[in-house]
N, C-alpha and C positions, 0 to 999 in steps of 0.2 A: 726401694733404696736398700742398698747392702747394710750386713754389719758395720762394713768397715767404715762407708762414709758415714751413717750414724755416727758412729765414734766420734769421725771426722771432725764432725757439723756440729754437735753436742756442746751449747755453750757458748758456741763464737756469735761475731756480728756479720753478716754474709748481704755482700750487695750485687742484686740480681739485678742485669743491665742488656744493653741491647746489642747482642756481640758481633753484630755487622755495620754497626752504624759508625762514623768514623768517629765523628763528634765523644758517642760515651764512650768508646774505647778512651780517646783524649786522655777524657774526664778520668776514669780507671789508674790510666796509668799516672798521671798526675795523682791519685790519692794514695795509690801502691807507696810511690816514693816519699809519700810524706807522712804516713802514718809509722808516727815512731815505734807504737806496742805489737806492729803487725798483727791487732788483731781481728782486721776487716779482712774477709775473703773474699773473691768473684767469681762470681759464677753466672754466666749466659743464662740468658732467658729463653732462649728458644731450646737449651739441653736437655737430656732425658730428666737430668735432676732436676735443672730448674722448673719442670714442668711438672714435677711432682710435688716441689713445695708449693707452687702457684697451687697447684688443685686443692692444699688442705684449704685454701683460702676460697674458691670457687672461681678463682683466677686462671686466666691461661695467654698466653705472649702474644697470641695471634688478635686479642682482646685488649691487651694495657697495651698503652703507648705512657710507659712509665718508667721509671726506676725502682726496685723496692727495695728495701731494708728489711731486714731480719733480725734482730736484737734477741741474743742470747737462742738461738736458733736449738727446735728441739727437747728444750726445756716447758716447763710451766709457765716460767717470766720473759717465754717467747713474745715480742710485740712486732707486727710489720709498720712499716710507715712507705707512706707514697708520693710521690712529687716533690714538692718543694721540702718535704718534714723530710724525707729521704734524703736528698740533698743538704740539708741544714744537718740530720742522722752524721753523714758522712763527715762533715767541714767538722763537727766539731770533734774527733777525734785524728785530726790534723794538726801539725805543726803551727804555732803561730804567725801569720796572723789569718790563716784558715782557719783556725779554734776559736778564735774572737768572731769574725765573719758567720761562723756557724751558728756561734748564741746568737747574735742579731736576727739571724734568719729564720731562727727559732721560734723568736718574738712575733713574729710577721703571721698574722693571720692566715691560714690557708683558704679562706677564700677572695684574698687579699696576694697572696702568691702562686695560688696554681695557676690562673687565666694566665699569668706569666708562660708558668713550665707550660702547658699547656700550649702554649703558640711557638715557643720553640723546639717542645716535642716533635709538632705536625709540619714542623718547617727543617728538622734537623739531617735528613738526606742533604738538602740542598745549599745548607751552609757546610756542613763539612764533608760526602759523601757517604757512599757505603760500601762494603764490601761483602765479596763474593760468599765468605763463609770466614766466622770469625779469626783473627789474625791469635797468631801464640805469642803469648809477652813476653818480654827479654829473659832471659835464662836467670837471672838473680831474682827474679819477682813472680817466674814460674810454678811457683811451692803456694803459692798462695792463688792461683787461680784453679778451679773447680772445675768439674763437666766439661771441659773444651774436647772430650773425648769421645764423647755422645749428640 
């Protein structure tokens, strides 16, 4: 990882996703647009960066069939969350009534919510597609996505 994206990364909330899959792109740019403090970023799972945060964890893309969060990224008060607490991570730093939806989902036990994520993880090619090699987001929400260069 460079200086520069250190810098970058330093602090923020960074949601690492599955950048050929059609479905979490969706999901993406649906939270791009609604996050009013802009201060979630995205970044592919399968990029050189992504794959370098995955490894301080013992993680690597080829392995999760997940989403993850990164809370205050590069710091001490770094925390990752996965599946459903990632998902629940994301909604609550959304617009209402995403913000409300995300406390609920917060509540919601993870082992009471992942068999959920979980089966729409291993089902989500076929509900919404995949593509070829990650798509670049609209030009106003550009600034905010990561690694799609690696």
């Amino acid at each position: 990882m460079t200086a520069q994206e250190q810098q970058r990364l330093a602090g923020r909330d960074i949601l690492l996703y599955d950048g050929v899959c059609a479905l979490c792109n969706g999901v993406v740019r649906f939270a791009a647009q609604r996050d009013p403090t802009g201060r979630l970023l995205f970044l592919p799972l399968g990029s050189r960066l992504g794959g370098e945060l995955l490894q301080r964890y013992g993680l690597t893309a080829a392995t999760l069939n997940s989403v993850v969060v990164l809370e205050h990224a590069l710091t001490p008060q770094e925390r990752i969350s996965l599946r459903t607490r990632a998902v629940a991570q994301v909604m609550v730093r959304l617009t209402r009534p995403w913000r409300v939806l995300g406390r609920i989902l917060m509540a919601i036990p993870s082992w009471l919510g992942d068999p959920v994520y979980r089966l729409v993880a291993r089902i989500r090619y076929h509900l919404a597609g995949r593509y070829e090699i990650c798509p670049l987001p609209e030009p106003r929400l550009r600034e905010r996505f990561i690694g799609l260069d690696s």
